[in-house]
ZAFIMAR-785218 format. One record per residue (C-alpha): residue number from 1; residue in one letter; z, x, y. Coordinates in pm, 1 decimal, always signed. Layout:
BEGIN
[NUM a [Z X Y]]
...
END
This chain:
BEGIN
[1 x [+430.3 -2567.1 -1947.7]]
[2 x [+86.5 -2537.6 -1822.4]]
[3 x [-151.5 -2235.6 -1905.9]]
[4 x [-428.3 -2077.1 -1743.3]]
[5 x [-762.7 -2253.6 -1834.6]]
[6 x [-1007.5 -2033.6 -1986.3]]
[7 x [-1308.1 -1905.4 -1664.6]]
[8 x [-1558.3 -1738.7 -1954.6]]
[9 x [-1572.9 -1572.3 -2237.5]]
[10 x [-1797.7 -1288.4 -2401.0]]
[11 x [-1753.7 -1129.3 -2754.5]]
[12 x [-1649.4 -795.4 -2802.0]]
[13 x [-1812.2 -754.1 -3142.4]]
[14 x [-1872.9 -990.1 -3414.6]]
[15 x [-1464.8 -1109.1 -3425.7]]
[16 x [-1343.3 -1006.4 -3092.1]]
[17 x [-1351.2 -1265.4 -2753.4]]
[18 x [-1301.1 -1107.1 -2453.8]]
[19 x [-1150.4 -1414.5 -2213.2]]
[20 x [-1082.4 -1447.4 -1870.5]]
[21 x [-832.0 -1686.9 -1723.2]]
[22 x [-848.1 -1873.8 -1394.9]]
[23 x [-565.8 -1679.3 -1295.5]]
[24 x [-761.1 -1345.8 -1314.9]]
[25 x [-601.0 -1260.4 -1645.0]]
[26 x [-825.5 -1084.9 -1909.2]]
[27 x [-754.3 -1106.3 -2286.5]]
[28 x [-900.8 -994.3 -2591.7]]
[29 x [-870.4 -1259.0 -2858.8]]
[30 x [-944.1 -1129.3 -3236.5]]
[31 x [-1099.8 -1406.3 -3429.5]]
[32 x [-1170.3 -1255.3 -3738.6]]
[33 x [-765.3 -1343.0 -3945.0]]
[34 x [-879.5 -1732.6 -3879.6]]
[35 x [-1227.5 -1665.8 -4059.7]]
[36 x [-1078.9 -1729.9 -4419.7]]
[37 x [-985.1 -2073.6 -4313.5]]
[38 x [-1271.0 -2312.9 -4353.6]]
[39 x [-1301.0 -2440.7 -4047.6]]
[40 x [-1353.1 -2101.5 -3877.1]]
[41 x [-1580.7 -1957.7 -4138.7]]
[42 x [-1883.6 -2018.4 -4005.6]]
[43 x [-1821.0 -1764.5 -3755.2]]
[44 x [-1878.2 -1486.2 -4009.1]]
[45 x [-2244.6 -1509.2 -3886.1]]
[46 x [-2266.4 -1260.5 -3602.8]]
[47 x [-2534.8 -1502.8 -3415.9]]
[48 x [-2317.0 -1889.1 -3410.0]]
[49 x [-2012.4 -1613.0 -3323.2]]
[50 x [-2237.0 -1524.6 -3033.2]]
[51 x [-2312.1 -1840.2 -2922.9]]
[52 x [-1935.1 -1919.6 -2782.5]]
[53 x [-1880.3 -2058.9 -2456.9]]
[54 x [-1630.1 -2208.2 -2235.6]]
[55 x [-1567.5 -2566.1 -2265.1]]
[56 x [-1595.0 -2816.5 -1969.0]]
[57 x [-1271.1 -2800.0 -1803.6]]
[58 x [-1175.4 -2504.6 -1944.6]]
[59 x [-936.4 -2612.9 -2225.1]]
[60 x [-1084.7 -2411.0 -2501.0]]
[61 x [-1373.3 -2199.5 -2612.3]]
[62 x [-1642.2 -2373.9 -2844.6]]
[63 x [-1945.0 -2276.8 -3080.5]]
[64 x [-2057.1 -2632.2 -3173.0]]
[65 x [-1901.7 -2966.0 -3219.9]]
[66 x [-1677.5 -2823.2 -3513.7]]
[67 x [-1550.5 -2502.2 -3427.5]]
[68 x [-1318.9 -2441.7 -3142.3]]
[69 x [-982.5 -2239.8 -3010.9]]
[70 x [-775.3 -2391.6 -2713.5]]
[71 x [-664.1 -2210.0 -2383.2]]
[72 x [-305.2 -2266.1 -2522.2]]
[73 x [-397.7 -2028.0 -2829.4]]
[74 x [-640.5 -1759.2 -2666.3]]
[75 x [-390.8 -1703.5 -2380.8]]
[76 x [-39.6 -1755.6 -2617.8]]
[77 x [-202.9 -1472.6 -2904.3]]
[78 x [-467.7 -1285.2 -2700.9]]
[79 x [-365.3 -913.3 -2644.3]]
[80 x [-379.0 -871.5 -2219.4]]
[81 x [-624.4 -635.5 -2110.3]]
[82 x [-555.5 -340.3 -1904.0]]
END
């Protein structure tokens, strides 16, 4: 099954990602149960959170050449905006 690729994303606050879909769709994506991992922890500082954007293609959202959450995640656990 294919899902909608990600068209940008903003933060919300420092563990919120507000994301919109190529399909119009907006979801709000919170970050902040993946921060104990260590992969995600980084992201407790409120500037590299900040720093998210989409990446090329639109296949997940990035910070830096580490961190990143794919379309299929954001879209399968994001709650849908009104």
């Amino acid at each position: 099954m294919q899902y909608p690729k990600v068209k940008s994303v903003s933060t919300i606050d420092n563990n919120t990602l507000l994301v919109e879909f190529d399909n119009s769709e907006k979801k709000k994506y919170d970050v902040s149960p993946l921060m104990c991992k260590e992969m995600f922890a980084p992201l407790k500082n409120p500037a590299l959170f900040r720093a998210v954007k989409v990446e090329q293609g639109g296949y997940a959202v990035v910070w830096n050449a580490d961190i990143d959450l794919s379309e299929f995640e954001l879209w399968k656990h994001g709650q849908v905006m009104p």
